[in-house]
N, C-alpha and C positions, 0 to 999 in steps of 0.2 A: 553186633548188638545182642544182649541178650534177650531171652523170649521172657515178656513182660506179658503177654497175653494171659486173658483171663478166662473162665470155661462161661459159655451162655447157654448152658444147658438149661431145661426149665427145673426148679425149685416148684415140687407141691407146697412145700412147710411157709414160704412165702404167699400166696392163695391164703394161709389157713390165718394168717397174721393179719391177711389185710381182711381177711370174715371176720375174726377178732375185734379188729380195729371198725369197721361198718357198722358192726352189732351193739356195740358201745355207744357210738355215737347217736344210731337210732331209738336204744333203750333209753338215753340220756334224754334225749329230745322229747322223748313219749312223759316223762317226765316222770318215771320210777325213783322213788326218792334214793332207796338206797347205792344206786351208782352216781354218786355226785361228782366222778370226774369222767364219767362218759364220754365229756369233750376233747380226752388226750387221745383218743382215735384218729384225730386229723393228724397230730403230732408221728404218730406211729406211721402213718401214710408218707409224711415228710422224708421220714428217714429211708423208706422203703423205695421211694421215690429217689430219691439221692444216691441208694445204692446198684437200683437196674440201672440207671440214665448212664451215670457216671463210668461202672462197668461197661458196657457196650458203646460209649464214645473211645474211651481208653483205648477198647479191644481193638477194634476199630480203626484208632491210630498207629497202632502199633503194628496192625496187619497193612498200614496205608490202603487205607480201603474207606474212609470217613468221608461223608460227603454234608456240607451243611445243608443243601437241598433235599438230601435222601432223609435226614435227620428230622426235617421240620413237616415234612411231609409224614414221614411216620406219628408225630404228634398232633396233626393234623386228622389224619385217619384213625387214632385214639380218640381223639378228645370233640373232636366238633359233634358229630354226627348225632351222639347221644344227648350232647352238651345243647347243643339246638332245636332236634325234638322236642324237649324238654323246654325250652323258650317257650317254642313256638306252641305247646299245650297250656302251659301258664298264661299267655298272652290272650286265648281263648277263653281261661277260667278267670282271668281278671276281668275282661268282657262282663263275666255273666255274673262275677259272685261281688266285685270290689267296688265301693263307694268312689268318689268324685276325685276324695284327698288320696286314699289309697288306691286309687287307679291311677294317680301322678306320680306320685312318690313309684311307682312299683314300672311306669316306665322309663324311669332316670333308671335306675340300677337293672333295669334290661338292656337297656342302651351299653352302660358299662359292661355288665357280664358277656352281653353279643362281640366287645371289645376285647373281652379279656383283661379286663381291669375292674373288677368287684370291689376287690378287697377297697382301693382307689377312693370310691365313692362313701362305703360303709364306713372307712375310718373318719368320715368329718361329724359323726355325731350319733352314728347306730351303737348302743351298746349292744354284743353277744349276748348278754349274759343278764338282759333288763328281765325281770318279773313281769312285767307284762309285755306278749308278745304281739305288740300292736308292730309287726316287722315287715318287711317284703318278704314272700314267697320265696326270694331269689337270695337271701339273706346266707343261704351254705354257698354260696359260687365264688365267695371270697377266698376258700381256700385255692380254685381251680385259678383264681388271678393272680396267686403267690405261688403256685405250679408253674401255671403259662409263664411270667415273667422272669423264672427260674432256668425255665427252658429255652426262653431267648437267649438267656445272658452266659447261662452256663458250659456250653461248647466255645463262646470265644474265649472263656479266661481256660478253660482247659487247653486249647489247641494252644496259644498262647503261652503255657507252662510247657507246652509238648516241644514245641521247638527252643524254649530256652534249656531244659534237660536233655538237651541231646535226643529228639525227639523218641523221650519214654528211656532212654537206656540208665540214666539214672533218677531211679524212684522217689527216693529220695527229696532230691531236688524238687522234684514233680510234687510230692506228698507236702513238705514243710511250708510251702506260699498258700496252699490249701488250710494248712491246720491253725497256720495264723490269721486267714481268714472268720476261721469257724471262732476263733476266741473271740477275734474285734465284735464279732456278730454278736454274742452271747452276752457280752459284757455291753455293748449297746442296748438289749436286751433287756437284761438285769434294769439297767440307765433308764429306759423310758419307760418301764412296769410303774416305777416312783414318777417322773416326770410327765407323762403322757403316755396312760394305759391304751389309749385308743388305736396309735400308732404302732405300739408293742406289738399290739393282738394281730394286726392287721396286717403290716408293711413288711417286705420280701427281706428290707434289710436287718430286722429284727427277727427273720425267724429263717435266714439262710445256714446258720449254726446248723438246726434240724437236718438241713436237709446233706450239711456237711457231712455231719455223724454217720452217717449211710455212705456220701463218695468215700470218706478215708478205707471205711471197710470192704469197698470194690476192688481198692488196689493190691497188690501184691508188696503191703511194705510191713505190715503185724507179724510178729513171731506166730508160726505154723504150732497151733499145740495136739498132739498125736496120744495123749492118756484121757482114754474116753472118762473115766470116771472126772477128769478135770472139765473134762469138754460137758459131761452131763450135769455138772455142777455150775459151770458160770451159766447154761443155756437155762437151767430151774432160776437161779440167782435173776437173770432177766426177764423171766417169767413172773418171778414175786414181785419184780419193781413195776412190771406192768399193772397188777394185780391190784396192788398197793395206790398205783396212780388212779385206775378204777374208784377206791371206795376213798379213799381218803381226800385226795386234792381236790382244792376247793377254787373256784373261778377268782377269787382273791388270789392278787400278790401272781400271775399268770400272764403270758409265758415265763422270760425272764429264768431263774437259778432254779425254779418250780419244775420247769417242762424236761431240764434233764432228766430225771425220774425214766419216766416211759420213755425218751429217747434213747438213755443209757441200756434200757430193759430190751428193746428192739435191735439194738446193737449189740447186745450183748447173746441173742437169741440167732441172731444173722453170724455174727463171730462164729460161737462156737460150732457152728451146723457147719459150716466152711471152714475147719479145720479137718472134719471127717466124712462131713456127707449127710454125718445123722447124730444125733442127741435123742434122751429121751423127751423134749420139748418137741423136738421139728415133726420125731413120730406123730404126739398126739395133733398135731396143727396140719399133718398130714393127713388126716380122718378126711372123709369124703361130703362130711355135711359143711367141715370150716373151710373145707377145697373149694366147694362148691358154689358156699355165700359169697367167698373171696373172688370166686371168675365172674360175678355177678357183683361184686361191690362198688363199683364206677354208679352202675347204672342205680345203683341201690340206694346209692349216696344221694343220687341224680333228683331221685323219686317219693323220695322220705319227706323231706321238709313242705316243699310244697303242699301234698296232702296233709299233713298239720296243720299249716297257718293258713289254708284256704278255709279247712275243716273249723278253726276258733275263729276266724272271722268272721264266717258267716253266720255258721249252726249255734256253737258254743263255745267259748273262751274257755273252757275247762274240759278237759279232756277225759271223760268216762273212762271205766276200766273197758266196757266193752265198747267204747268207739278207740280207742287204744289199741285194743285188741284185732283188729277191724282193720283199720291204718297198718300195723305191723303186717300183718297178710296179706293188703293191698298191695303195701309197697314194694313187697316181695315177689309178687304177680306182674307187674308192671314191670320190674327190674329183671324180670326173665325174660318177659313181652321185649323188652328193649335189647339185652345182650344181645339174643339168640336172631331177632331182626332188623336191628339196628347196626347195635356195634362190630358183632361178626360179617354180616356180607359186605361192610365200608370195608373194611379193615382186610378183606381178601380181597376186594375189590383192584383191578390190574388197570391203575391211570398212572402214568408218567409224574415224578416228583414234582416237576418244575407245573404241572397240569394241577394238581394235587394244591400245590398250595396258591394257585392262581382261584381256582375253586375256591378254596377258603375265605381267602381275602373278599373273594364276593359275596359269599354269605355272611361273612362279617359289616360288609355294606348296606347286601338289602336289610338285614333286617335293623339295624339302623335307622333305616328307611322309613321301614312299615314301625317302626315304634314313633316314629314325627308322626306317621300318619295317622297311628289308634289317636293320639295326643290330644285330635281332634274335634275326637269321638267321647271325651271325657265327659263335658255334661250334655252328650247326645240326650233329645228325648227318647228316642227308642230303649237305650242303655239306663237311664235313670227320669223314671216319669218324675220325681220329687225334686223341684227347684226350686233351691236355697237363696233366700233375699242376702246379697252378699254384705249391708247394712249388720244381719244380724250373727253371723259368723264369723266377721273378721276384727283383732282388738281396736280396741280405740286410736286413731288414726297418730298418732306421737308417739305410741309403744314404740314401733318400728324405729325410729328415731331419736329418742331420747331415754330409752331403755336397754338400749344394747350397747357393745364394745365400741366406746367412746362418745357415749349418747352424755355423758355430765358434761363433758367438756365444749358439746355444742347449745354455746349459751345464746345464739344468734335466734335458734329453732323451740329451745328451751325455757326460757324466759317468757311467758307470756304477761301483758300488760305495760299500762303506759309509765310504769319504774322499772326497765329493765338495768339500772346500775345501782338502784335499791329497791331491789324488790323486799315487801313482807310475808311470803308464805313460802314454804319449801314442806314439799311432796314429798316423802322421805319410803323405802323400802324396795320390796321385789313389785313383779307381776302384781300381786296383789295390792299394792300401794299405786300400780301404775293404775290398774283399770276404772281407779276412782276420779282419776284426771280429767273426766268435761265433768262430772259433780264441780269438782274443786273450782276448775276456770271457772265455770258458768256463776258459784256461788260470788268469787271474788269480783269476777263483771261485775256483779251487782253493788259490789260495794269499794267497787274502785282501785281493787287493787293488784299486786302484780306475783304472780306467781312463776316459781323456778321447781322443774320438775329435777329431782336427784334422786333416782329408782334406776335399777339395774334386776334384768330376770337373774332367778335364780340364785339373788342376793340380797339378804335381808339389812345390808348398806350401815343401820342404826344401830343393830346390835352383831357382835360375834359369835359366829357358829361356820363349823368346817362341813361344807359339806359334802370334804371326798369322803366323811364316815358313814354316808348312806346312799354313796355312787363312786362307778368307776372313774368316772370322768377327773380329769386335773386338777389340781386346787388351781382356783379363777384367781392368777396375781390381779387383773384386772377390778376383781370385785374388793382385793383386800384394801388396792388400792382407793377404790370406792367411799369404802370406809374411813378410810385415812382422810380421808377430802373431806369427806362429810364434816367430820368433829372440826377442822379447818375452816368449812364455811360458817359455821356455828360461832366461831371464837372473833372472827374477822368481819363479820357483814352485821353489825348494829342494829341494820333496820329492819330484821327478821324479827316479827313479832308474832306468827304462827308458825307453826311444825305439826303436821298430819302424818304419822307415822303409821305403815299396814306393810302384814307380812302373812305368808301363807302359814296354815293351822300354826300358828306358834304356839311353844309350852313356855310355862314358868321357868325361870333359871336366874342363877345369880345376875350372869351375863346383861339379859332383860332387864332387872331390876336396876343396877348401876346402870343402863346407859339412860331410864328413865329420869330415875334421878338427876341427871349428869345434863340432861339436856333442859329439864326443870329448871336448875339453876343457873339458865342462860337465857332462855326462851322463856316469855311471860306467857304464852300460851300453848300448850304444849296437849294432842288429840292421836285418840288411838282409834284407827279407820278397823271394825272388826271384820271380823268372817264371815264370808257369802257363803251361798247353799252349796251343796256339793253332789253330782250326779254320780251314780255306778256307771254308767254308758253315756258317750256322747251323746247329746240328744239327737243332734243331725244325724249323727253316721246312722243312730239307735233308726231313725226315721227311713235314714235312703236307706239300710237295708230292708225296709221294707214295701219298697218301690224300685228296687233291683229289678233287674231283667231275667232272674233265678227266681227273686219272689212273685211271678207270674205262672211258676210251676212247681214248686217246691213250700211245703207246709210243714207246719211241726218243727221249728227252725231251732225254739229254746232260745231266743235272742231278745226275749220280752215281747214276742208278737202276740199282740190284741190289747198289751197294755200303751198307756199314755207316754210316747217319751219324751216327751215337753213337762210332765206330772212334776211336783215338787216331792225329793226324793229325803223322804224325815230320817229312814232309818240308814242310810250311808252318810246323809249330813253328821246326824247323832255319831256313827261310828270316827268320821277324820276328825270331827271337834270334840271329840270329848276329853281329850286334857289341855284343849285351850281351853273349853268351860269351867275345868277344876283346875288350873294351876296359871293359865295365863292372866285369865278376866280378871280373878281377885285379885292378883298382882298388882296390875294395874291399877284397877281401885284402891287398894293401899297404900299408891306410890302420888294419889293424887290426881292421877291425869282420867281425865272423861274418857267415856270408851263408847262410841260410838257405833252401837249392836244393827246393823240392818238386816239381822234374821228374822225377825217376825214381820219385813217390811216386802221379803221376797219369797212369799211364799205361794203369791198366786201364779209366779215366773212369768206374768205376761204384762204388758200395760193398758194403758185404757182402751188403747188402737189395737189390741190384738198382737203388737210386737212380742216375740220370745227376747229376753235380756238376759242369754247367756249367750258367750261366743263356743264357751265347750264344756267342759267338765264342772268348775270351779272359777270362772273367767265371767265378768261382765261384759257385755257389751256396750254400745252406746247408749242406749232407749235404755239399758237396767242402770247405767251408771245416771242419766238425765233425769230416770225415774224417782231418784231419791234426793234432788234439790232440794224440794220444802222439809221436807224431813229431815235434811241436813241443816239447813236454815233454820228452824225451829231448834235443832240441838242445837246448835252454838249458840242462838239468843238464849237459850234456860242456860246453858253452862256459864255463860259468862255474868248472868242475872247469881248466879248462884255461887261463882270466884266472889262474887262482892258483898255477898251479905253475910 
């Protein structure tokens, strides 16, 4: 057989790649405008990832020396140690700095990350890449659950290739099941960026390509290129595409035919250096300060985010130059504190493999464990003196049911009143149209009649609008469906003689206008439910931060403390409504239909009982939706007083 073996000598120019790639990602987070693809640094990790693994399984094999025990326990003695600390500190600042919501939310994706399954959890509904970073602390662990799951999976389809090639004698063989893997991936890839971005970004099988581009160039199957001026050319060439991926790419249209870019640049920097040893790329990446971030960028990676989104949650959502500044230093401090006494004495550390990942597996349990058990601790009084009447935070009790993925079609729960096979009122829009729903019953109780709620979040149901053009998220077939139904029960149910139609800030558009019309000439009576106030900050979270178990020591926060955060908020209402005030409102009035303004009616946010009547931002409650019956009452007797004269 021949010698297939590969050298495992250490690579500095490797260190200086993954300081590169760290450094990106951090400056990107810190939110420096001009690197707006800072995120392809996990990418570059991928491929870098792909090519030690893959190298030293191969070696390995080929020297019959590979053991899966000795294997998992080396990744084991990488990755937990720091990866836990790290928990296990978070788990302590969630204690002291996170609200009631975001102390829940933040131990589900502990639980996961303690699993090694992040990414798992973040892909059912976390955007990366949202503008506001109302996220879990734990929100970067998702790349470490597309590593880990990488590293289960990836020694059995390798040993698996090793003994169908003649175990390694031909490369070949060995190399081409591999490279046709890495296309399926890519072009999966490409498939769910259009289809399901969230999966894309997240799932091992969309981003195993990455991590291929690095094994192919472990093996001994690429032509050996020996003319250093060619070798110092492609290694520049993958350094521009790096470079390039830095300032240009944009979290749009990501990963998918996007991420070659830096993966091709990373591969193309690892190629050329392993034709000769040295480029003039691997020199400069050889330097001692990108050596150095790089033996430190596990832990760096580790330490970065947390301090950020602990730092906006609490103090300030916006990130100073000098708490930026501040943050970068820390996490740098911390990521040293960690290598040099964390990662380093596990990792020399002399326990038996099989000991090794018996270890693991229990730290993977307890802390499992102790995260049921914070769980409980969530609206402790000691942890949050401020407790929230759940009346006035949570929405109106039929959202959950008749506003989400198949909430039209249950007409059993939906239907309210004593005509549920002709009913006359249909509740028509998103969220916004839903939280008017005990106005609407309570008004029709009154006059006998039966109402069908047909609202959908996040779907304005009545009229057309795409809204993967200002989210990553899928186009909702479900909501288009929605729509479809809609104009169907309009043409088909005769005894619909009102239509209450609300939607969040809407503008004027052709769109609006014809479906106005359109439903005019069906419906005799046809109401446009308008816009509620609209808060900068939750008011509750605005509150419990300030009855945290941190705000018992900690002043000077910048999170509005000493102001009112229940106050009614003019000048961020003014800002989200202001081209529904110039382009929606007169629309409507143009088109005919009453428009039913409850902004001058909510401006004291409280009712006569002292209830707050929001559930959050933009969202009524029960009490604010019950609050505006006679006023609702009163507008429909003037409108229809005034349809007739």
């Amino acid at each position: 057989m021949q010698n297939n073996s590969v050298s495992l000598r250490y690579f500095p120019y490797i260190d200086g790649l993954r300081g590169l790639a760290v450094l990106s990602i951090l400056i990107f987070h810190l939110g420096l405008p001009f690197l707006s693809g800072g995120f392809v640094g996990v990418d570059i990790f991928f491929v870098i990832s792909g090519f030690l693994i893959t190298r030293i399984i191969f070696s390995e094999m080929v020297e019959e020396r590979f053991s899966f025990t000795a294997f998992y326990a080396r990744r084991i003695k990488r990755i937990f140690p720091a990866l836990f600390m790290m928990l296990f500190v978070c788990s302590m600042a969630a204690i002291v700095f996170l609200g009631v919501e975001q102390f829940t939310t933040f131990l589900k994706s502990f639980r996961y990350a303690s699993a090694q399954g992040a990414n798992i959890f973040f892909a059912r509904d976390v955007d990366y890449f949202a503008e506001k970073l109302d996220q879990s602390p734990l929100l970067h662990t998702w790349s470490l659950g597309v590593e880990e799951q990488f590293y289960l999976l990836w020694p059995l389809i390798l040993f698996g290739l090793f003994r169908v090639s003649g175990h390694g004698s031909n490369v070949l063989k060995f190399s081409i099941p591999l490279l046709a893997l890495m296309v399926v991936s890519l072009g999966l890839s490409e498939y769910l960026v259009k289809v399901d971005p969230m999966q894309a970004f997240y799932h091992l099988h969309a981003r195993a390509w990455e991590l291929g581009v690095g094994a192919i160039l472990s093996l001994p199957v690429l032509p050996v290129i020996k003319n250093q001026k060619w070798i110092n050319f492609l290694s520049l060439a993958g350094l521009i595409f790096i470079g390039v991926s830095f300032f240009v790419l944009r979290e749009d249209h990501f990963p998918g035919f996007a991420a070659l870019l830096p993966c091709l640049g990373t591969g193309l920097i690892i190629y050329s250096t392993q034709c000769s040893g040295r480029s003039i790329v691997s020199n400069w990446l050889s330097s001692r300060i990108l050596v150095g971030v790089g033996m430190i960028s596990y832990s760096l990676y580790l330490w970065h985010w947390p301090l950020i989104t602990f730092y906006q949650e609490y103090f300030n959502p916006e990130l100073s130059l000098t708490a930026g500044v501040l943050i970068f230093f820390l996490s740098i401090f911390m990521a040293v504190l960690s290598y040099f006494f964390v990662e380093q004495p596990f990792r020399t550390m002399k326990v038996s493999p099989v000991k090794t990942i018996i270890i693991g597996l229990c730290f993977v349990g307890v802390f499992i464990f102790y995260a049921n058990l914070l769980k409980k601790e969530s609206y402790a009084p000691w942890r949050v003196s401020y407790q929230m009447d759940d009346i006035e935070t949570l929405p109106q009790p039929l959202h959950k049911i008749c506003s989400v993925k198949g909430g039209v079609d249950r007409i059993d729960q939906c239907i309210i009143g004593p005509h549920p096979e002709a009913y006359e009122v249909l509740l028509v829009g998103d969220s916004h149209a839903s939280h008017f729903a005990p106005m609407i019953l309570q008004w029709a109780k009154q006059k006998g009649l039966t109402v069908r709620l047909y609202t959908k979040g996040a779907c304005r149901v009545w009229y057309e609008e795409d809204i993967s053009s200002y989210t990553r998220l899928p186009p909702d077939e479900y909501c288009r469906r929605v729509m479809i139904g809609f104009r169907d029960v309009l043409m088909r149910q005769p005894s619909v003689q009102y239509v209450f139609l609300g939607s969040y800030a809407p503008e004027g558009s052709s769109e609006v206008s014809r479906a106005l019309h359109e439903i005019r000439a069906v419906v005799p009576n046809v109401f446009v439910l308008g816009a509620t106030p609209v808060f900068k900050n939750h008011p509750h979270h605005c509150e419990i931060r300030k009855h945290l178990l941190a705000s018992r020591y900690v002043t000077g926060r910048g999170m509005g403390e000493g102001d009112d955060c229940f106050a009614y908020d003019q000048e961020e209402t003014n800002r989200k409504l202001e081209m529904t005030e110039k382009t929606f409102i007169p629309m409507v009035r143009d088109a005919g239909v009453p428009y039913f303004d409850p902004l001058p009616l909510l401006k004291t946010t409280r009712d006569a009982e002292g209830h707050f009547m929001f559930v959050d931002t933009n969202h009524l409650n029960v009490y604010g939706s019950l609050f505006l019956v006679p006023y609702f009452r009163e507008f429909i007797d003037r409108s229809t007083i005034e349809a007739l004269q």
